[in-house]
C-alpha positions as CSV (number, residue, x, y, z in Angstrom):
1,X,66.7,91.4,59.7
2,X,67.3,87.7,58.6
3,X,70.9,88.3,59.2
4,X,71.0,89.8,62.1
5,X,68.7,87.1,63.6
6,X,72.0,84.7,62.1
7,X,74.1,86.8,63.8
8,X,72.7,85.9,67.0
9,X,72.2,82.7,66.7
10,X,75.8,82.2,65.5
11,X,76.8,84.0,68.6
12,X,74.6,82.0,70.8
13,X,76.0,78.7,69.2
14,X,79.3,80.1,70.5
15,X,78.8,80.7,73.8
16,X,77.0,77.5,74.5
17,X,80.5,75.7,73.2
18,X,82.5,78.0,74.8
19,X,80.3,76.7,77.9
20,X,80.3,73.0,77.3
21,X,84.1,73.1,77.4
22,X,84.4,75.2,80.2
23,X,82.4,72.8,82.3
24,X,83.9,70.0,80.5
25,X,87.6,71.6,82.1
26,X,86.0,71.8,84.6
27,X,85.1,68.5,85.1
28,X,88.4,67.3,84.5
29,X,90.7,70.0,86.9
30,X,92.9,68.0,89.7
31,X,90.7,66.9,92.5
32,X,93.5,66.0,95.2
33,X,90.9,64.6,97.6
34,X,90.8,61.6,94.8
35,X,94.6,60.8,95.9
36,X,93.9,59.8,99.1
37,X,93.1,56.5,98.6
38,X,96.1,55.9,96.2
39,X,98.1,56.4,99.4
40,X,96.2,54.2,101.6
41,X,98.1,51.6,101.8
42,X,101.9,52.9,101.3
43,X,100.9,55.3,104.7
44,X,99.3,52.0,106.7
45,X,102.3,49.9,105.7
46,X,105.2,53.2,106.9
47,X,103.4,55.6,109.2
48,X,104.8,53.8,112.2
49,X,108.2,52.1,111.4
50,X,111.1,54.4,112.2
51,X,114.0,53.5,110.4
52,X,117.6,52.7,112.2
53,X,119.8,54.2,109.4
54,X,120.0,57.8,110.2
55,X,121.5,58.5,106.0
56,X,118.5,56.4,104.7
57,X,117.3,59.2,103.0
58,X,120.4,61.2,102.9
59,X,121.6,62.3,99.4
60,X,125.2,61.4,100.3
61,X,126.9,59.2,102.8
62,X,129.6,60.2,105.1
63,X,132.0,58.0,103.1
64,X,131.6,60.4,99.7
65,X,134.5,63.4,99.5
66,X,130.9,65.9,99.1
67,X,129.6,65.0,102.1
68,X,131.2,67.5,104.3
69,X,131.2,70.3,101.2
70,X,127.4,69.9,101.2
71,X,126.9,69.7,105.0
72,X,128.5,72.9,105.5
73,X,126.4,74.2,102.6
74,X,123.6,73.3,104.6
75,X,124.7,74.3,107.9
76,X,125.0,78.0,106.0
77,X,128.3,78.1,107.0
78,X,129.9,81.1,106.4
79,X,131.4,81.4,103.1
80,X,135.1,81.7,103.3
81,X,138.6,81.1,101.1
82,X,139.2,77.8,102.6
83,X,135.7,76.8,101.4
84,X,136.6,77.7,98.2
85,X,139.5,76.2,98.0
86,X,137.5,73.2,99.3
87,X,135.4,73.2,96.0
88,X,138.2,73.8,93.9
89,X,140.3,70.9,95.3
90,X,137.3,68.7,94.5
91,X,136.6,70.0,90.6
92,X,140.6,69.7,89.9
93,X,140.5,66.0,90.8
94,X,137.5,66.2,87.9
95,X,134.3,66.6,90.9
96,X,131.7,67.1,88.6
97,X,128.9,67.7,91.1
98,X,131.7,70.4,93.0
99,X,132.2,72.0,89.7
100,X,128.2,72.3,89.3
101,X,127.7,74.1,92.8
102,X,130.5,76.5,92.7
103,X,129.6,77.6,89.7
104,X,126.0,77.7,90.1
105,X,127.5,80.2,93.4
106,X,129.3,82.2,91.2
107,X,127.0,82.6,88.3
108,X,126.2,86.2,89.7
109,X,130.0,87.3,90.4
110,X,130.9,89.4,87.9
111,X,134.4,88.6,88.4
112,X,134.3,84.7,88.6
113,X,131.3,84.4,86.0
114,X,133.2,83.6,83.3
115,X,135.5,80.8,84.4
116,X,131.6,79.2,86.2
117,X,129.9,79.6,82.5
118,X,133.2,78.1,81.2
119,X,133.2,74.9,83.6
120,X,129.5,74.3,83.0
121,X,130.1,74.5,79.6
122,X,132.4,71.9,79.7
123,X,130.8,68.9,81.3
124,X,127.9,70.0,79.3
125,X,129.8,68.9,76.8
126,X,130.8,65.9,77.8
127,X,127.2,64.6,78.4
128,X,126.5,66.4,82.0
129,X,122.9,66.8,82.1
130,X,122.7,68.6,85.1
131,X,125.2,71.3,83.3
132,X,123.3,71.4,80.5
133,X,120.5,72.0,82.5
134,X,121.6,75.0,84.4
135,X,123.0,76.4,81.0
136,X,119.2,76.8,79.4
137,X,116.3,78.6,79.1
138,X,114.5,76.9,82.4
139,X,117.3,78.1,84.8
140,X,116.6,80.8,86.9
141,X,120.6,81.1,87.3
142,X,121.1,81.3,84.2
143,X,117.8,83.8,83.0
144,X,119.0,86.3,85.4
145,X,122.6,86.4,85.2
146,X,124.2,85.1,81.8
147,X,121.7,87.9,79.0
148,X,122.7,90.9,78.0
149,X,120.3,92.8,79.9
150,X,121.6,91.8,83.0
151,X,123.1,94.5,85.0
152,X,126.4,92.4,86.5
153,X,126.9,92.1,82.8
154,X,126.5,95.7,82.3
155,X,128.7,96.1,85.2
156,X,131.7,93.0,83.7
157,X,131.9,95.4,80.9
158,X,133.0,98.9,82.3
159,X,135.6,97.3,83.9
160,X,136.6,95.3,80.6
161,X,136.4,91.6,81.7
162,X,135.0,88.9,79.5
163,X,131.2,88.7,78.7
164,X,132.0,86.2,76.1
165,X,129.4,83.9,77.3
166,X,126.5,86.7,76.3
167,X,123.6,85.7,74.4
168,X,125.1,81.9,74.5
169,X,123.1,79.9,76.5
170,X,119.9,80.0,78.0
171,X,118.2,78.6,75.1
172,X,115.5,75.5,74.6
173,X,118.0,73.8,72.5
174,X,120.0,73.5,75.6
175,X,117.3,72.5,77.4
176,X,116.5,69.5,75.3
177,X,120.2,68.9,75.5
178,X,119.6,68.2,79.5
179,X,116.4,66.2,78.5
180,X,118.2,63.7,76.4
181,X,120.9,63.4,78.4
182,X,118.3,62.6,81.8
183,X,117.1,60.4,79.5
184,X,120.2,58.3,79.7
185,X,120.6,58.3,83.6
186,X,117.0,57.5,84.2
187,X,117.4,54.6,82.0
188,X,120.3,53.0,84.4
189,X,117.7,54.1,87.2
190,X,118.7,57.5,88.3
191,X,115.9,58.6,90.6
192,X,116.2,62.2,90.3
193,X,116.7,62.0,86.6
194,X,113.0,59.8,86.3
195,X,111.7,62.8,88.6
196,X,112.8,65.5,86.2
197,X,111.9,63.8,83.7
198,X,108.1,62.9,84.9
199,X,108.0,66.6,85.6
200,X,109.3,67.8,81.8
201,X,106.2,65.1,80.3
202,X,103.6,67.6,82.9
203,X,102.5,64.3,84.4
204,X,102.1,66.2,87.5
205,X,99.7,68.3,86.1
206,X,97.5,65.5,83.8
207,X,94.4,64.4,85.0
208,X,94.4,61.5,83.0
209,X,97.8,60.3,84.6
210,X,96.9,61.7,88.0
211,X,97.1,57.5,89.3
212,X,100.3,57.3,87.2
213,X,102.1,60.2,88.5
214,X,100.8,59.3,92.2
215,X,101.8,56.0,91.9
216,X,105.4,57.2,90.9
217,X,105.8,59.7,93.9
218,X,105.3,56.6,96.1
219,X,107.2,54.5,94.3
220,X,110.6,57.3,95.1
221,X,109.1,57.4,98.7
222,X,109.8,53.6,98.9
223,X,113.3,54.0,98.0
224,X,113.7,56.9,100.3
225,X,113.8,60.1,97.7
226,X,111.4,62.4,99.5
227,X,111.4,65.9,97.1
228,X,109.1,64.4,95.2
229,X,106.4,63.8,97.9
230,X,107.6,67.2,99.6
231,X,106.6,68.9,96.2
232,X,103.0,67.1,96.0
233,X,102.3,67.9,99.1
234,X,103.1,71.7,98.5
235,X,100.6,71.3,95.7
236,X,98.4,70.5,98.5
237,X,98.1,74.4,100.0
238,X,97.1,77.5,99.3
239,X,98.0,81.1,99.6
240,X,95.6,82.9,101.8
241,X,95.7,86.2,103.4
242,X,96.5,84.3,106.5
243,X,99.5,82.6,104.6
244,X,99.8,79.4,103.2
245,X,96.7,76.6,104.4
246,X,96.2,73.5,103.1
247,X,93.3,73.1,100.8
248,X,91.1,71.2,103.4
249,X,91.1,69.2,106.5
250,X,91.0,65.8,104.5
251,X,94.1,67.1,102.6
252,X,95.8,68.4,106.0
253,X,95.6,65.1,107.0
254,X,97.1,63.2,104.1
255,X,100.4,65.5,104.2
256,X,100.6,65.1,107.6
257,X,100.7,61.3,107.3
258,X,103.1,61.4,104.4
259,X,105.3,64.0,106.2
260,X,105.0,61.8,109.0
261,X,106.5,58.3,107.0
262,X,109.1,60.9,105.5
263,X,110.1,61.9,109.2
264,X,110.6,58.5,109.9
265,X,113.5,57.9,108.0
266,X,115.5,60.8,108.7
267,X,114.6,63.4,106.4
268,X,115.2,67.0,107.9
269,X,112.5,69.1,105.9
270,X,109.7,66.7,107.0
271,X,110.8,66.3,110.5
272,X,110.5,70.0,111.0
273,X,107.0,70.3,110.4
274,X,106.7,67.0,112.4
275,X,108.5,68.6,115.2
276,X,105.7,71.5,114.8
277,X,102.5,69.0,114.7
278,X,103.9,66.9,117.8
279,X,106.0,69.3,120.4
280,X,105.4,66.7,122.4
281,X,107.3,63.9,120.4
282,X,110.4,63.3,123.0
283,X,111.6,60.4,120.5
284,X,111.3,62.8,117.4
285,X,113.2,65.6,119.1
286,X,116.5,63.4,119.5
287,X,116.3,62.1,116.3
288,X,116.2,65.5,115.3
289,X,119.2,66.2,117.5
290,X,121.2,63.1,115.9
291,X,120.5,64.4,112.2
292,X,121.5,67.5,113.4
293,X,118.6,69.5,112.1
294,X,118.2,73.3,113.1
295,X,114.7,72.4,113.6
296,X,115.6,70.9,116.7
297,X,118.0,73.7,118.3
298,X,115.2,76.2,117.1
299,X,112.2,74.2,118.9
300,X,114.4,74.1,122.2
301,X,114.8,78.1,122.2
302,X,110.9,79.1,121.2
303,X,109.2,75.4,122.8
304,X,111.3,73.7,125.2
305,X,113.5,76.2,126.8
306,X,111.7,75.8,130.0
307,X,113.0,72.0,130.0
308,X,116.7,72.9,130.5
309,X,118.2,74.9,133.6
310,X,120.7,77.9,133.0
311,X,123.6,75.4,132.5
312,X,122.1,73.5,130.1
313,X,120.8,76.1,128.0
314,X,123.9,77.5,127.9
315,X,125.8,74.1,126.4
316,X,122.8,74.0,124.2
317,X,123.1,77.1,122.7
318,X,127.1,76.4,122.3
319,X,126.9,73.4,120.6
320,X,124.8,75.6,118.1
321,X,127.0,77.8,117.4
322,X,130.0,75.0,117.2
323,X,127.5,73.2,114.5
324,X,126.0,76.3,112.7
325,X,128.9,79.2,112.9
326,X,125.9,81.0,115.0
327,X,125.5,82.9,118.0
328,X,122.0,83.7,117.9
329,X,121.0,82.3,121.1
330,X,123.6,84.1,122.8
331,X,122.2,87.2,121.1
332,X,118.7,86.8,119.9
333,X,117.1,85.4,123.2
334,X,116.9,87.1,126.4
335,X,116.3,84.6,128.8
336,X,119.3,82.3,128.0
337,X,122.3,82.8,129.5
338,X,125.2,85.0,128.9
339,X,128.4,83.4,126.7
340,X,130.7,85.0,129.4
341,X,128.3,83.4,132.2
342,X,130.3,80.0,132.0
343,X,133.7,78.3,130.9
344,X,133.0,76.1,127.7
345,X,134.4,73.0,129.5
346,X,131.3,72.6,131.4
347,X,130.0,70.8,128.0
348,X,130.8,67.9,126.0
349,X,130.2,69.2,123.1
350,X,133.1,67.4,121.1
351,X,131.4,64.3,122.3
352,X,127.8,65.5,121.1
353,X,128.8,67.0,117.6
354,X,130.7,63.1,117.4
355,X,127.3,61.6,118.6
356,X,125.4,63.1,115.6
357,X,125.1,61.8,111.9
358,X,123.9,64.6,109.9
359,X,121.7,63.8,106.5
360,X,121.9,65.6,103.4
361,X,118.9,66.9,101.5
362,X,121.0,69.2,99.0
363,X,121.4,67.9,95.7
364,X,121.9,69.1,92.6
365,X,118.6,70.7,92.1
366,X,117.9,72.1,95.2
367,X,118.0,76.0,94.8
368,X,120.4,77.9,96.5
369,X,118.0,80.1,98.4
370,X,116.7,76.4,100.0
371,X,120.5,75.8,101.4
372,X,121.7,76.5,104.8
373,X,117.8,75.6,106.3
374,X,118.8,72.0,107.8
């Protein structure tokens, strides 16, 4: 009886630990309503100046030879031999950030996989750490398309081309590889190399470094790299059976405000759900219009439409399809006009696409699904 009576208290012992820590994890999970005030200040001193360089948070400037290659990547222009040839003009002049996208493209074409691995494999080689980085074990690309299970492999096979690169990469080794060599850039004060970094240490995800990692999102908000800030406030929703809702008002709020400072300087992602909060915002919309953000075009057709006559809609919806390779409006909604319904010189739209300086949000971690959205 005596041991049995042991028994239970043993077990008893065990679940009040098991308790204690739970509330003790408890006590510590991620309260994002204690970030607010760490913001406080960096919102007061942005939320209302609007900056005058439209590329001030662009991720290349007009004057770099990947500017247009990554414009019409996110334009989702149609994919065609001349872009290719684009890209490989750029990667035989040694364009290692042209090599990285095409091949990251044709990681999952059976017929150009090999040459893609083989390129990657290169400048992983000769201390890329983005290469390196697609090569391992925390790339999606390469998880589903470079293992022998995969099923283009399977495919490479039957018709005999090489699958040398099988069972090669995709490994943690690799992975560390990338590390230590984002160690490096961040040191000569690569943003985007600190973020990956700050994200491989989980200080996102520390309570104890909550202040730490807060103060570091504002500190790459201040020199105008927003996918940090755009990825804590995703942290900030939740999935409901009504979609995706912020977590509370208090938080609503908060991104709002933050989305608001990145709208300000030109940064298409945030300016869309600007656009959304404040239909209203006349100044916002031709901002939008100058960046050249499908936002804009897209708010005009659902929102707006009412504000042009026939003619005007119909220029509008041109210059659309000039910028995006689209002829949705032409097709998709009724109540605009016809593309046979006037001649094209009615517009200026030579002078408008001229008027516009485009951003660019790609860059080299952006995934590919997230391209052609600006």
């Amino acid at each position: 009886m005596s041991v049995y009576k042991n028994i239970r208290k043993i077990a008893f012992l065990l679940f009040v630990v098991i308790a204690i820590s739970a509330c003790k994890e408890k006590e510590k999970a991620i309260n994002p309503e204690d970030d607010i005030p760490l913001f406080k200040d960096f919102i007061e001193r942005n939320i209302d100046k609007v900056a005058d360089d439209p590329y001030i948070s662009s991720t290349v400037r007009p004057e770099s030879e990947m500017y247009d290659v990554l414009l019409d990547l996110q334009r989702g222009t149609p994919w065609s031999k001349e872009e290719e040839n684009r890209f490989n003009r750029l990667i035989e002049k040694g364009n290692a950030h042209a090599t990285i996208l095409l091949s990251r493209l044709r990681m999952n074409d059976i017929s150009k996989k090999s040459i893609a691995v083989s390129r990657l494999a290169k400048l992983m080689s000769d201390g890329n750490p983005y290469a390196a980085y697609w090569l391992s074990n925390r790339s999606y690309r390469c998880r589903a398309h470079l293992g022998s299970s995969s099923l283009g492999n399977k495919v490479a096979k039957d018709l005999g081309l090489d699958t040398s690169y099988e069972n090669k990469y995709c490994t943690e080794e690799i992975y560390q590889k990338a590390v230590e060599g984002f160690k490096k850039l961040a040191a000569q004060g690569d943003l985007r190399a600190q973020y990956f970094l700050l994200k491989d240490q989980g200080l996102d995800k520390s309570v104890e470094k909550r202040e730490e990692y807060i103060k570091e999102v504002i500190r790459f908000a201040e020199a105008h790299y927003y996918k940090p800030l755009m990825d804590y406030i995703d942290s900030l929703q939740k999935q409901t059976n009504d979609g995706v809702v912020f977590r509370s008002e208090n938080l609503e709020k908060i991104a709002f405000d933050l989305l608001k400072v990145a709208s300000n300087n030109n940064y298409i992602p945030a300016m869309g759900t600007v656009m959304y909060y404040e239909e209203n915002n006349d100044e916002l919309f031709e901002r939008m219009k100058k960046v050249g953000g499908s936002y804009y075009f897209l708010s005009m057709a659902l929102d707006r439409s009412d504000e042009l006559n026939k003619q005007e809609k119909y220029c509008h919806a041109l210059l659309y399809e000039k910028i995006f390779k689209d002829s949705r409006y032409f097709i998709y909604y009724d109540d605009w006009p016809d593309k046979n319904d006037y001649d094209e010189s009615i517009c200026e739209i030579d002078k408008e696409i001229a008027e516009m300086k485009p951003m660019i949000y790609i860059d080299y971690f952006t995934r590919i699904a997230n391209w052609g959205r600006g």
